[in-house]
N, C-alpha and C positions, 0 to 999 in steps of 0.2 A: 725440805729439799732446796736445792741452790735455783733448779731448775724449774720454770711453769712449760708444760707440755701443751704442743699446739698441734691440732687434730684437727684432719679435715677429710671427707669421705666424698671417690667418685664411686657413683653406683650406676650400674649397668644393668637397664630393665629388659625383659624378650617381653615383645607387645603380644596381646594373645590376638594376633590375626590369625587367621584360615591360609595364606602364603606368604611368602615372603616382598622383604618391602621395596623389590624394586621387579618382580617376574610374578609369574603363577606357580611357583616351585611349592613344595608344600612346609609350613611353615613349623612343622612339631615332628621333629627327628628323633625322637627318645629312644622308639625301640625300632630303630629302622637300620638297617645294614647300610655300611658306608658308603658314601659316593650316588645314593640313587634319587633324592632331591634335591636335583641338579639340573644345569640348564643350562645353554649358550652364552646367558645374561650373567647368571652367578659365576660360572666357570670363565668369564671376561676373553669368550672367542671376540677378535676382532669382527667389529662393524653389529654388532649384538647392544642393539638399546635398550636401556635402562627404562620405565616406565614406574611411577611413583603409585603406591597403594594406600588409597584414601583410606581405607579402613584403618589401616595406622598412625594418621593424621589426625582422624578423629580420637583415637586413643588418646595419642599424645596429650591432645586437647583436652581430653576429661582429668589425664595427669597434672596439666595444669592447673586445673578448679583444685584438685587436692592439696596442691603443695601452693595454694595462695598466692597464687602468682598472677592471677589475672584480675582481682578485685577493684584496678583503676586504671585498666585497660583498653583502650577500644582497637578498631582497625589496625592493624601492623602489617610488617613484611616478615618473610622468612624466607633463606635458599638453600642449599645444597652445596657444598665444594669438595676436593678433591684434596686426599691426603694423604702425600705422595710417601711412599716407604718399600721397600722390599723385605720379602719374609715369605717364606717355602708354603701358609698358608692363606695368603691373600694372592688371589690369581691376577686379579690386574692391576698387582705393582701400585692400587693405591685402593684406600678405602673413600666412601661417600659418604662424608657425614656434612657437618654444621659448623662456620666457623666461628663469623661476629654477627650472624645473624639466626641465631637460634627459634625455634617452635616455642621456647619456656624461658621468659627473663626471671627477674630477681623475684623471690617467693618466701618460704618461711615454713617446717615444721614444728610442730609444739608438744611435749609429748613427757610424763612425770618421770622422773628419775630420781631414786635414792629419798623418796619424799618432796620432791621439789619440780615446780614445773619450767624446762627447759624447752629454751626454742633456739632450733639454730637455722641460719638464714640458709636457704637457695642461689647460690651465684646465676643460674641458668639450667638446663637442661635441652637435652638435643636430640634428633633423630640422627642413626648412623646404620650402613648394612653392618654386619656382624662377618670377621673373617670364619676362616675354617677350625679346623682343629688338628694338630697334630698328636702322633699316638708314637709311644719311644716302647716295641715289645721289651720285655726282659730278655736281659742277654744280648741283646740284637743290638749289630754296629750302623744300624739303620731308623730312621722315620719315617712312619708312613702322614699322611696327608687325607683324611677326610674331609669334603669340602661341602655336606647335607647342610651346614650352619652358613655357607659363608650368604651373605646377604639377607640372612635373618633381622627384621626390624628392632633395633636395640633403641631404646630412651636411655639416656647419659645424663643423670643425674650428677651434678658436681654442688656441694656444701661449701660455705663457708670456713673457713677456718674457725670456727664457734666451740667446738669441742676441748675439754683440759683432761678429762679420766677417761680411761677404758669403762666403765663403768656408763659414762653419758656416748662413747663412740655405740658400744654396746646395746644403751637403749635407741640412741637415731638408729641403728643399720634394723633394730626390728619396727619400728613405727614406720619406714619404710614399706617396709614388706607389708606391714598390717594395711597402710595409704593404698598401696598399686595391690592389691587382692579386694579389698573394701570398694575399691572407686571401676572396679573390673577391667584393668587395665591389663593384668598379665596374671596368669597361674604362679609366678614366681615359684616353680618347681627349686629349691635350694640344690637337692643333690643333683637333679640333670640341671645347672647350671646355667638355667633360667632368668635368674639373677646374681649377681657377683660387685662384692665387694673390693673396689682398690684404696687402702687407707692410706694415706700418707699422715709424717709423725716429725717433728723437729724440735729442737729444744732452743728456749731463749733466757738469758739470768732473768730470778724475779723482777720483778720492777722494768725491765725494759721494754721497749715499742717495739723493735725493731726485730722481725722476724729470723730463726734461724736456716741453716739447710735443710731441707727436709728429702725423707727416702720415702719412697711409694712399696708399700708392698699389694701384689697385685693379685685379683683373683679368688679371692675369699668367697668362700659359698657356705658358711655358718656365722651366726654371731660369736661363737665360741671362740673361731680364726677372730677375728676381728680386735675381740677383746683381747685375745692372747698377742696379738703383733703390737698393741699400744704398751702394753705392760712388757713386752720384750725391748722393742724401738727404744720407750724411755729409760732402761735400766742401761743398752748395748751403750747408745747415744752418751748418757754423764758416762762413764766410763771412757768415753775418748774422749770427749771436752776436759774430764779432770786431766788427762792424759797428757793434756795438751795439745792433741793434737785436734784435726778439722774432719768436720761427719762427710761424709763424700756423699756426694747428690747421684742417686742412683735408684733404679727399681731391683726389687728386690721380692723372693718367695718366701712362702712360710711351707715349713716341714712341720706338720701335724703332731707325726712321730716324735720329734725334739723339741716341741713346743717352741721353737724356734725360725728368724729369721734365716734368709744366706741369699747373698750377693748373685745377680743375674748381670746385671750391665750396667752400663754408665742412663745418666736417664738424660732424654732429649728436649732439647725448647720447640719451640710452636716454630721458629724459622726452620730448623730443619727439616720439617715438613713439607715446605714450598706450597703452604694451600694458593689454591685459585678457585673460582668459581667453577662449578660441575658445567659443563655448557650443551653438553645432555637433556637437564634438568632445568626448565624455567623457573624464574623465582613463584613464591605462592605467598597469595595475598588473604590474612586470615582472618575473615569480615565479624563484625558486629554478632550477627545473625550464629554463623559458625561453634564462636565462643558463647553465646546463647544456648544453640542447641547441644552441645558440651555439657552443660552445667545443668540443663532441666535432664539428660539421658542420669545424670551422677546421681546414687541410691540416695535415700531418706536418710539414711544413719551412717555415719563414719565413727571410727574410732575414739574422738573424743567427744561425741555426742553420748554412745553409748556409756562411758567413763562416766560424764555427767550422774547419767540414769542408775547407772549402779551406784556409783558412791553416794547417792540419796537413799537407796535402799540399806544401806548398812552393809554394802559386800565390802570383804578386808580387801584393800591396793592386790595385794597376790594374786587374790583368788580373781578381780577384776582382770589382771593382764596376762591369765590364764586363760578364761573366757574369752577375751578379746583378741588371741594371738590363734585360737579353734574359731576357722568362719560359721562350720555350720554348728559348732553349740551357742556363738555368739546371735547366729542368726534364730534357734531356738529359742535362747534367751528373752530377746527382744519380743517375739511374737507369744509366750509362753506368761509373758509377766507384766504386762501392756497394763499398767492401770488395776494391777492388783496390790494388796496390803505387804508392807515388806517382810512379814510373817511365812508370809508364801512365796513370796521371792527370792526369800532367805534358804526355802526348803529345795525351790526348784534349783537353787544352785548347788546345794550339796550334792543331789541329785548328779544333774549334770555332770560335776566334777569327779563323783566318786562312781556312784555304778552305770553310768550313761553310758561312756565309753565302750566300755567292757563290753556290751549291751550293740554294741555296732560295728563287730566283727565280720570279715566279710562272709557274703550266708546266712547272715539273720537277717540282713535290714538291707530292702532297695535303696536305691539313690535319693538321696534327701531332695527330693526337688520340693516347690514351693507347697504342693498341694499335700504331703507327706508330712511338710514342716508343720502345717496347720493343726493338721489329724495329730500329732504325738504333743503339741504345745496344748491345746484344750485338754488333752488329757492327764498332760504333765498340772496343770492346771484345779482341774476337778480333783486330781489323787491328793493334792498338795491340802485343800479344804479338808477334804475327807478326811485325812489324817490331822490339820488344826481341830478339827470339831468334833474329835475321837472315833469318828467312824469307824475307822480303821488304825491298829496302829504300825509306830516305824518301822517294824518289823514286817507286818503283813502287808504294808505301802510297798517295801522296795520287793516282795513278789510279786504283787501284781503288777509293777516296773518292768520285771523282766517277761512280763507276756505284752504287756502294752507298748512296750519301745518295739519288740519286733511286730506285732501283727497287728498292733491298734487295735481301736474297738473304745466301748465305755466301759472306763476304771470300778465303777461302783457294782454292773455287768459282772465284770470277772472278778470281782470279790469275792460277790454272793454266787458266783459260779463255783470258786476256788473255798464259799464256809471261810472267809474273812472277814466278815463283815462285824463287828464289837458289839458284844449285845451291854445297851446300855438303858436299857429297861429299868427303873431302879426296883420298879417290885419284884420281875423275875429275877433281879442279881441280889438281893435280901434272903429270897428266897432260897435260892443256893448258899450263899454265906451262912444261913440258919440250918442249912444240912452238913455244911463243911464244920463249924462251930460244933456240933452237937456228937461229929462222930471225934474231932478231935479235942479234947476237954482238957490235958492236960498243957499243948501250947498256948491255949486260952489265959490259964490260969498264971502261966508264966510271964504273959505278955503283963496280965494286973499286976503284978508281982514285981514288972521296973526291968522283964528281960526283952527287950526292944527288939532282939533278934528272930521271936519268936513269933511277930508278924509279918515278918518274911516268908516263914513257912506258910501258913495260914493261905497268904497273897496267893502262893504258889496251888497251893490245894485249890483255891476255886478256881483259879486258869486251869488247872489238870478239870477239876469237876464241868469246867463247862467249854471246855475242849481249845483251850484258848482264845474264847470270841468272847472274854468278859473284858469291858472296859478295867485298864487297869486304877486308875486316879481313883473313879467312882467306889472297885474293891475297898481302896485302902479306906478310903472315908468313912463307908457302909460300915467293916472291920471294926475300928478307930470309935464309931457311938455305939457299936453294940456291946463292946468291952470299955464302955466309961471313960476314953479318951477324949 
């Protein structure tokens, strides 16, 4: 290509507070009918003060520890300004966010892609209320105005321009999501719009410094959108440049349906804003102590701790950022394979990945809380042995999976409840092979005879003879010296 593409992501987190980040409105609208968390504050009646919610300051803070941003750090300032605009879904003519003095300076994501490990910087990130939402019915020459969101606590994550493929936009906008869920910042619900992607995308000839126009496309609630607007952007883009002509600086939608960009407006600079400081809102001082207690609330394992842990076990890169994009199989994971051999770690991932799920529909299995995690990881655990050391095999392992994921209990228990247990007795399985041999004489003879197939049979007769609890390995071997193999 003529062109290197320059990618850069603001992402927009909803803090999981209990209300909203400047009232007591309640803070998780999903399934609530429109307009009823709401308040004099949110809805910007005159003389109606704003009041700031430390619970979301504290988030903020632990968002920090995640995205590296505080590691040579101490004492700072932060405030609040006022960011003037009109629009049918922001009630008071301006929003409250962050301008030059953010909650989150410069920081750093790190995170594999394509086989390789990419890191793209943190310019900053911010506390802001979150406007409304408008709703366009079909048909209808009208909008309506729901305003449950407006003053919902949002983190504004803003990137580097570090990105060059859809591919690396794609993996930053998910290690995102994996950071603020892992560091328990926000549910980052995707489809209720919890979190949201604005990419912006420009083009520059190879070899040069010097940045092109870029267009913001906004609102993205999948990675799929994400990567689809980079891979659009960069095709739409050379296509005017060869053209001649100049990319217009604008925000801009993506239509799902056409896999496709389309022009919304012209896009605006930070002057036309006219920030000023909120004067509402005192500035806040965010001590030592604060960013301490931040970092000792933030879990044991994050996303590339774990990474670490698995790719010492032998899990393939996929099956890793499979695991680690599922919190609570990732959290299974960790508590299920803590210091065992990668034998068994190898198994509990199959596990996991293949009939776990299935196994966790809703109705079979309570809420995974910590004490649940515990009960189904020992057991995930003990099943995994049991089936290395022939107990039981793969087959009669993932039955007694699907009684142990729902109701728990000891694996070895409902083996021998369920007659799975492998008899691996070798004189009682001699035994049996000397009755299967004796009544079958011709595939015997076959097997001496150089027809290799007909130890197959044989295999088979003593699992029927002894109800399928005879080890199988031990069968063939037993089989194998009694016919001079």
């Amino acid at each position: 290509m003529k062109y290197e593409t320059i990618i850069g992501i603001e992402c927009h987190v909803q803090l999981a507070t209990k209300s909203k980040l400047f009232c007591a409105c309640n803070n998780d609208s999903r399934d609530a009918e429109p307009n009823v968390n709401v308040c004099p504050v949110c809805l910007g009646f005159p003389g109606a003060l704003p009041v700031l919610n430390g619970a979301a300051v504290r988030l903020a803070l632990k968002a920090g520890h995640a995205l590296h941003a505080y590691e040579k750090i101490g004492e700072f300032h932060s405030k609040f300004d006022r960011k003037n605009y009109f629009y049918p879904d922001s009630p008071k003519n301006y929003q409250i966010t962050q301008f030059d003095e953010p909650i989150i300076g410069k920081g750093y994501v790190e995170f594999p892609v394509e086989g390789n490990l990419k890191r793209v910087g943190i310019t900053r990130a911010h506390l802001e209320g979150d406007a409304g939402k408008l709703v366009h019915p079909a048909g209808a020459d009208y909008s309506l105005v729901d305003l449950n969101r407006s003053d919902t606590p949002l983190l504004e994550i803003v990137s580097e321009p570090d990105m060059r493929t859809a591919a690396e936009a794609k993996a930053y906008a998910q290690e995102l999501h994996n950071l603020m869920r892992y560091a328990e910042v926000s549910d980052a619900d995707l489809y209720h719009g919890n979190m949201r992607f604005d990419v912006n995308v420009s083009l520059r000839p190879v070899g040069s410094k010097a940045f092109g126009i870029r267009t913001e496309s906004k609102n993205l609630n999948s990675f799929r959108a994400v990567a689809g607007v980079v891979e659009y952007e960069t095709k739409r883009q050379a296509e005017v440049l060869d053209n001649g002509e100049k990319v217009l600086q604008e925000t801009r939608g993506w239509d799902e349906n056409n896999n496709a960009t389309f022009s919304q407006r012209s896009k605006e600079e930070a002057h036309d804003y006219r920030y000023f400081p909120d004067p509402d809102l005192p500035p806040m001082v965010i001590t030592k102590k604060m960013l301490d207690d931040a970092k000792d609330s933030m879990p044991a394992t994050m996303p590339n701790s774990l990474r670490t842990s698995m790719n010492n076990a032998g899990i393939k890169p996929e099956d890793v950022e499979t695991l680690i994009s599922d919190l609570a199989l990732s959290h299974i994971f960790k508590t299920a394979t803590d210091k065992q051999d990668n034998e068994v770690t190898v198994q509990i991932v199959k596990w996991l990945l293949g009939e776990f799920p299935h196994l966790l529909t809703p109705g079979t299995v309570v809420e995974l809380d910590q004490a649940r995690v515990d009960v189904i990881s020992e057991g995930l655990r003990e099943l995994a042995r049991m089936q290395k050391e022939g107990v039981v095999s793969s087959t009669a392992a993932k039955q007694v999976l699907a009684v142990l994921v729902p109701t728990g209990g000891d694996p070895r228990a409902i083996a021998e409840k369920m007659s799975l247990i492998q008899v691996s007795d070798s004189d009682a399985l001699e035994k049996i092979v000397d009755e299967v041999l004796a009544a079958n004489p011709k595939p015997a003879d076959d097997y001496k005879a150089g027809e290799a197939k007909a130890l197959g049979f044989l295999v088979g007769q003593v699992m029927k003879a002894s109800k399928g609890q005879a080890n199988p390995p031990m069968v063939n071997a037993i089989l194998k010296k009694k016919l001079g193999d």
